[in-house]
C-alpha positions as CSV (number, residue, x, y, z in Angstrom):
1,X,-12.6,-18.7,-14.6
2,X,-16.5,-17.4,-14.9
3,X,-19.1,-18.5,-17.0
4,X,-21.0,-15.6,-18.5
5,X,-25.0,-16.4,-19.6
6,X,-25.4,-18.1,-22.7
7,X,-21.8,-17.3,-24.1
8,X,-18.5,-19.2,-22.6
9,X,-16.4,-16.7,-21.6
10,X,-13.0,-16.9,-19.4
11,X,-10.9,-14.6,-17.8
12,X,-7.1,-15.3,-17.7
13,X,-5.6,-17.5,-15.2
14,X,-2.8,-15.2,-14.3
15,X,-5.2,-12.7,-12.9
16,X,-2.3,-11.6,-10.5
17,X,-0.4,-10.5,-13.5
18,X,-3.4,-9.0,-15.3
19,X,-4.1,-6.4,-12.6
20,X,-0.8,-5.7,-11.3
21,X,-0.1,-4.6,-15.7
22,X,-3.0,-2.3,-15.4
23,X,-2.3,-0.9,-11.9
24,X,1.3,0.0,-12.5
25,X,0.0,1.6,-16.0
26,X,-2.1,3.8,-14.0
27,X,0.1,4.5,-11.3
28,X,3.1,5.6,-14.0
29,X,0.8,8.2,-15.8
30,X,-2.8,9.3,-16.5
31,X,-5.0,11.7,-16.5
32,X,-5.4,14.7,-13.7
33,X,-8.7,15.6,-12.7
34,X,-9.0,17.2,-9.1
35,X,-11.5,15.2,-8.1
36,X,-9.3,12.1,-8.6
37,X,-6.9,14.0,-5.8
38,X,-9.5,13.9,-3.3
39,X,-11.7,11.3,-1.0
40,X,-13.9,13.9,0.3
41,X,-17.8,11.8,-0.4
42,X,-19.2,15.4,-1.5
43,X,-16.4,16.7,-3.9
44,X,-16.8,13.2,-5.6
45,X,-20.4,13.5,-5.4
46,X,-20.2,16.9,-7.5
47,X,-18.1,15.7,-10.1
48,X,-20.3,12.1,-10.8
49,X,-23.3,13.9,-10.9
50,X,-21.7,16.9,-13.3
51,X,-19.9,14.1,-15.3
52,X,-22.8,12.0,-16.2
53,X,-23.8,14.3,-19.5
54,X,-20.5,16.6,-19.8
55,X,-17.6,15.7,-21.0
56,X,-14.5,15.4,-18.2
57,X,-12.2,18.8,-19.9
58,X,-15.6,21.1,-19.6
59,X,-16.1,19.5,-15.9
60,X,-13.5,21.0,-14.3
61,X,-14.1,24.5,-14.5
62,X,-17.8,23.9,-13.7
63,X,-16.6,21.9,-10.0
64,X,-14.3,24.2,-9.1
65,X,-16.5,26.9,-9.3
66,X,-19.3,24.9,-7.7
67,X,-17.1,24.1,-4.8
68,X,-15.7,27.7,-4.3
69,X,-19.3,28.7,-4.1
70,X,-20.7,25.8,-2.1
71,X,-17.3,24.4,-0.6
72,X,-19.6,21.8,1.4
73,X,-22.9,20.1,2.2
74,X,-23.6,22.4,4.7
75,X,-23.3,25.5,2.4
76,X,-24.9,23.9,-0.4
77,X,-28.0,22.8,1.8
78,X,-28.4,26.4,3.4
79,X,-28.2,27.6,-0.2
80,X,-31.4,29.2,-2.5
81,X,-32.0,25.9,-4.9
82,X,-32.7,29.1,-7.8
83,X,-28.9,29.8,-7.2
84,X,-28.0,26.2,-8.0
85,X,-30.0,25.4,-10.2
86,X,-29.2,28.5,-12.2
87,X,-25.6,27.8,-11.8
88,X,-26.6,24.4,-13.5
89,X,-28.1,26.0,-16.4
90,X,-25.0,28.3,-16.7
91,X,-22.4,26.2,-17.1
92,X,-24.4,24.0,-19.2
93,X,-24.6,20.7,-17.2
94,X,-27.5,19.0,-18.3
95,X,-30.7,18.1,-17.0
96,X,-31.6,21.0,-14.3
97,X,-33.4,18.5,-12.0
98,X,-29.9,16.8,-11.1
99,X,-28.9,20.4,-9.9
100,X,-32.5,19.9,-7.7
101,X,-31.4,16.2,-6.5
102,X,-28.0,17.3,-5.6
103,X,-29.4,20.4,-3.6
104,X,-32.1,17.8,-1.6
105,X,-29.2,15.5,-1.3
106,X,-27.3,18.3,0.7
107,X,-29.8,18.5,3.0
108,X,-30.3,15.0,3.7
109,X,-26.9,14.2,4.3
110,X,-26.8,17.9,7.1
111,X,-30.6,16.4,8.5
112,X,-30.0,13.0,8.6
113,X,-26.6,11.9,8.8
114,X,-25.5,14.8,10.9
115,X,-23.1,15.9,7.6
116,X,-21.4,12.8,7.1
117,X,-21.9,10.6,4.0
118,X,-23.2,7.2,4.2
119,X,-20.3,4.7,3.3
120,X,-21.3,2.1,1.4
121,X,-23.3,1.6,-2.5
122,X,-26.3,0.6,-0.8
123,X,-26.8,3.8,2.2
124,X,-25.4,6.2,-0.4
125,X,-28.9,4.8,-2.7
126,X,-30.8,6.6,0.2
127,X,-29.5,10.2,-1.0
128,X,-32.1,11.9,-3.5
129,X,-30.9,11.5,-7.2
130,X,-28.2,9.1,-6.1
131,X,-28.8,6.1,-8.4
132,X,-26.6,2.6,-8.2
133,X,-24.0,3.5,-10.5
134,X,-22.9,7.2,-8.2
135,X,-23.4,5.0,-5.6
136,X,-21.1,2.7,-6.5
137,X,-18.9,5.3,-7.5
138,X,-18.5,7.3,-4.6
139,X,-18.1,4.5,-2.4
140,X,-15.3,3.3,-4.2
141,X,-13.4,6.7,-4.8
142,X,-14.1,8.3,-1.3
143,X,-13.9,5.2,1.4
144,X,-12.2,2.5,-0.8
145,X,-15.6,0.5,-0.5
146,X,-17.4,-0.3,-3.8
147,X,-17.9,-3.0,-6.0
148,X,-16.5,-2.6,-9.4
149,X,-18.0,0.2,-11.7
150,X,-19.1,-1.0,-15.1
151,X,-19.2,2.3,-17.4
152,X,-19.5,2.2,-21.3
153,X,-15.7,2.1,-21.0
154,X,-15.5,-1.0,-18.9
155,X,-17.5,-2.5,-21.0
156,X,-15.9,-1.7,-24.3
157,X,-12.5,-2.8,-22.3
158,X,-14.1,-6.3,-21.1
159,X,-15.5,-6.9,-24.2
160,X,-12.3,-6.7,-26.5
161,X,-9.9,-7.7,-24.0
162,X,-11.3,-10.8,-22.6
163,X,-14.6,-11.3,-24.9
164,X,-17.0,-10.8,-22.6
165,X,-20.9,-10.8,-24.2
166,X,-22.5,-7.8,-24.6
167,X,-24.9,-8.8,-21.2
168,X,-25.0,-6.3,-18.5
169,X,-25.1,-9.5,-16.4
170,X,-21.9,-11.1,-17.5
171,X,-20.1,-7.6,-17.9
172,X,-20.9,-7.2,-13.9
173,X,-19.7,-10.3,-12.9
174,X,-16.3,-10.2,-15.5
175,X,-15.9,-6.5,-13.6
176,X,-16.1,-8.0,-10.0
177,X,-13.9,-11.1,-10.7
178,X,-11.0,-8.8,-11.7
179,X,-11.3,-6.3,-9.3
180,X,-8.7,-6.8,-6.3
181,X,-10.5,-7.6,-2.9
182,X,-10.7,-3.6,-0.9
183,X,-9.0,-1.8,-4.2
184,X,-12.1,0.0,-5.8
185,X,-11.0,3.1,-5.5
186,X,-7.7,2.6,-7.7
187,X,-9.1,-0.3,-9.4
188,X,-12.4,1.7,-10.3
189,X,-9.9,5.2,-11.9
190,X,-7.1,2.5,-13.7
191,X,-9.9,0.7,-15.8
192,X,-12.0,3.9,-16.5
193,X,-8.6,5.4,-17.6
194,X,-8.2,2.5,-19.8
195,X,-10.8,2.5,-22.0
196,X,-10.9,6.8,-21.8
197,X,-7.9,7.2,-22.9
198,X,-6.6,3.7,-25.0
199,X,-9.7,1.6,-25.2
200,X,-11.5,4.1,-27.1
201,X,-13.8,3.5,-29.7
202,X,-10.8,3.8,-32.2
203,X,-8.5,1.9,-30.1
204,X,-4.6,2.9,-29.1
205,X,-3.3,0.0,-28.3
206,X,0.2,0.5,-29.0
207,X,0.3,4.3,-29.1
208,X,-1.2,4.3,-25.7
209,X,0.9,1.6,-24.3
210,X,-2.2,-0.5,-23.3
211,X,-1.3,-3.0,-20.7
212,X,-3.2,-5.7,-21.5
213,X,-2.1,-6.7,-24.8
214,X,-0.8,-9.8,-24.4
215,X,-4.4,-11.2,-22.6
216,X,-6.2,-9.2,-25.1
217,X,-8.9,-11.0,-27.6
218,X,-8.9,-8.0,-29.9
219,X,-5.5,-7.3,-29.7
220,X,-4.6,-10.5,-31.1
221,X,-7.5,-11.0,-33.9
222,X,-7.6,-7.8,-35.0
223,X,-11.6,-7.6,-34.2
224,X,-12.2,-4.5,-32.3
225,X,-16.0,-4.2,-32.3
226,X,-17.5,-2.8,-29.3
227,X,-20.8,-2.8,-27.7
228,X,-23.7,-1.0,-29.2
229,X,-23.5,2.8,-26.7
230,X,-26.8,4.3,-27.1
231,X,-26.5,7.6,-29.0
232,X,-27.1,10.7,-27.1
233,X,-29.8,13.0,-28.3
234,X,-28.4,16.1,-29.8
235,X,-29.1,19.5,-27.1
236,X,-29.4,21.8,-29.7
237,X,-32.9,22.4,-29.9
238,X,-33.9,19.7,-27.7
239,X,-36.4,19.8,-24.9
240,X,-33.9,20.0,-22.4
241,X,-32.3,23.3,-23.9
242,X,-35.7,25.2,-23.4
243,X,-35.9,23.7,-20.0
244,X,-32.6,25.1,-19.2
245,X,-33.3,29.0,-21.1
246,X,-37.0,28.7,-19.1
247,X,-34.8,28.7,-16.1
248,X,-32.1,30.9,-16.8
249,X,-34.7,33.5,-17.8
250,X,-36.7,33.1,-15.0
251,X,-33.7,33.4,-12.7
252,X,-33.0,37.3,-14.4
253,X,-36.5,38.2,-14.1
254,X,-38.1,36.7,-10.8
255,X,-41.4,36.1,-12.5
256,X,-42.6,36.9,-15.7
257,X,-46.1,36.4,-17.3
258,X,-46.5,33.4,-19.7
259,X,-46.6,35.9,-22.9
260,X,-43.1,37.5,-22.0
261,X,-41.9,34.5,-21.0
262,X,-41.9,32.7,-24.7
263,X,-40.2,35.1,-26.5
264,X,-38.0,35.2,-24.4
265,X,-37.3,31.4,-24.3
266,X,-37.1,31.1,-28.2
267,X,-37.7,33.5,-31.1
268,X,-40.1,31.6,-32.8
269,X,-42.6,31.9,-30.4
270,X,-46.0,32.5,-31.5
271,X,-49.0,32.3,-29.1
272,X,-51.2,30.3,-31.1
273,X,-48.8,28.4,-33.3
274,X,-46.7,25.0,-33.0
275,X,-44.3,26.8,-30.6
276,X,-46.6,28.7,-28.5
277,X,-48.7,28.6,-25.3
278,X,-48.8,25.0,-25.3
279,X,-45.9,24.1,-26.4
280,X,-44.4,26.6,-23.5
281,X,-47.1,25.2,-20.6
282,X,-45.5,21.8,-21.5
283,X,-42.4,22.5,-20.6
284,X,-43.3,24.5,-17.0
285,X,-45.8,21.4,-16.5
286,X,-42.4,19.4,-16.6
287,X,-40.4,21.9,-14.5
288,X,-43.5,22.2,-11.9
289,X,-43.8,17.8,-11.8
290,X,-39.7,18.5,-10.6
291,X,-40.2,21.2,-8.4
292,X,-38.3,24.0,-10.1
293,X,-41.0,26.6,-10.9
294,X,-44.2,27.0,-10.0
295,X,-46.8,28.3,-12.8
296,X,-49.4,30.7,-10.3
297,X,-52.8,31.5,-12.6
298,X,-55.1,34.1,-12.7
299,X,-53.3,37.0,-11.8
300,X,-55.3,40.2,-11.2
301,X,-52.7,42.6,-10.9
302,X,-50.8,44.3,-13.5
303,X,-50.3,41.2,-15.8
304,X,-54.3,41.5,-16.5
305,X,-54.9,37.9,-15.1
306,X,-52.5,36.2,-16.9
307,X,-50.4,33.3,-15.3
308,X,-47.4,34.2,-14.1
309,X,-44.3,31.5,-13.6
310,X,-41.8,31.9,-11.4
311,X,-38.5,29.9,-9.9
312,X,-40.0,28.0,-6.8
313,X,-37.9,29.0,-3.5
């Protein structure tokens, strides 16, 4: 039994039963992903960072290209960060400065740990980028030695299976209690799997074959509400889209003065109006604060002293 704050909460008493149903579930069928056939710390350390704003079907193509070009730490930290990061922007993958982290990461893990990954949630925390949840997740799926992960789908799973509050604090200790002592890594993938592929927002309990429907509070009132998931801003047009097409054009041209370099980010650009030069120095003052270009001013040669940005090497 545990106590959650404020709200009584309980998981069942045959936790035996409980986690051998959603093991054997697992183990019968689910998804493939080729990361999930591996426990090499780096391959897993591609796909959490690619996963984290891209949904699992487009991952694939994107890590199995990234590993055929960079197969391993060592290749990706010998590698021109312009080349990853523009592979970032390429395929699509989100925020560019992950592609950055990842790349410093690399390195880190060939300087300082000789090319082998820390082991456990709080050394992996050392690697640049690597925040608790990846760090949780990659201990578990490459050495078996992570806590439970808590996703949006553990949560939604916790809280209509066993009524668990919608408290980050009471969801982490509901996810620990059921996880089997030294079984994160199957542990981790079987509850993931459950609420990706039966627990989803419109549930498939029976459709699915859900192995938890004879504990499960929703199941048996009918009430699947889930927790509140924050909604994710739309890319078209965002701030993060320019980010990505300043860096995909900068990777075809080298270097380009700021006045070519609008026009060809969006084709509204006008210097002097709401999407012009300061509009476009806002966005390279972001990509300068995370190191991906550098803006260099006053240029004398043939751009008639104009600034000039460029990817920085």
């Amino acid at each position: 039994m545990s106590d959650g704050p404020e709200t009584d909460w309980s998981l069942p008493d045959d936790l035996p039963a409980v986690r051998e149903a959603l093991t054997s579930w697992y183990a019968e069928d689910h998804r493939s992903f080729p990361w999930r056939e591996t426990a090499d710390a780096y391959e897993i350390l591609v796909s959490e960072v690619m996963s984290q704003q891209t949904q699992l079907g487009r991952v694939v193509e994107a890590w199995e290209a990234f590993l055929d070009e960079w197969p391993a730490p060592e290749a990706l930290a010998a590698a021109d960060r312009a080349d990853v990061v523009g592979f970032w922007t390429s395929h699509s993958l989100g925020y560019n400065n992950r592609a950055k982290y990842l790349h410093e990461a690399a390195e880190q893990v060939v300087e300082e740990y000789d090319g082998e990954f820390p082991e456990t949630p709080d050394e992996l925390q050392n690697l640049m980028g690597v925040g608790p949840y990846t760090a949780n997740a990659v201990a578990s799926f490459a050495f078996d030695n992570g806590d439970a992960v808590v996703d949006t789908n553990v949560k939604r799973v916790l809280h209509r299976a066993f009524d668990v509050p919608d408290d980050d604090s009471a969801f982490e200790a509901a996810a620990n209690d059921l996880m089997p002592d030294g079984e994160s890594r199957i542990w981790n993938n079987a509850i993931m799997e459950l609420g990706g592929v039966a627990c989803e927002q419109s549930p498939k309990c029976d459709s699915a074959g859900c192995p938890w429907r004879e504990w499960c509070h929703a199941y048996e009132t009918g009430d699947f509400t889930a927790p509140d998931v924050p909604t994710q801003p739309s890319f078209e047009g965002s701030r993060r889209q320019f980010r990505g097409r300043v860096i995909a054009t900068l990777k075809e041209y080298d270097e380009l003065p700021l006045s070519k370099l609008g026009p060809r980010v969006r084709v509204d650009y006008a210097p002097e109006g709401e999407y012009g030069r300061e509009w476009l120095r806002g966005i390279l003052d972001d990509l300068e604060r995370d190191g991906l270009v550098e803006v260099v001013e006053n240029e004398t040669d043939a751009n008639g002293g104009e600034a000039v940005a460029r990817l920085r090497k």
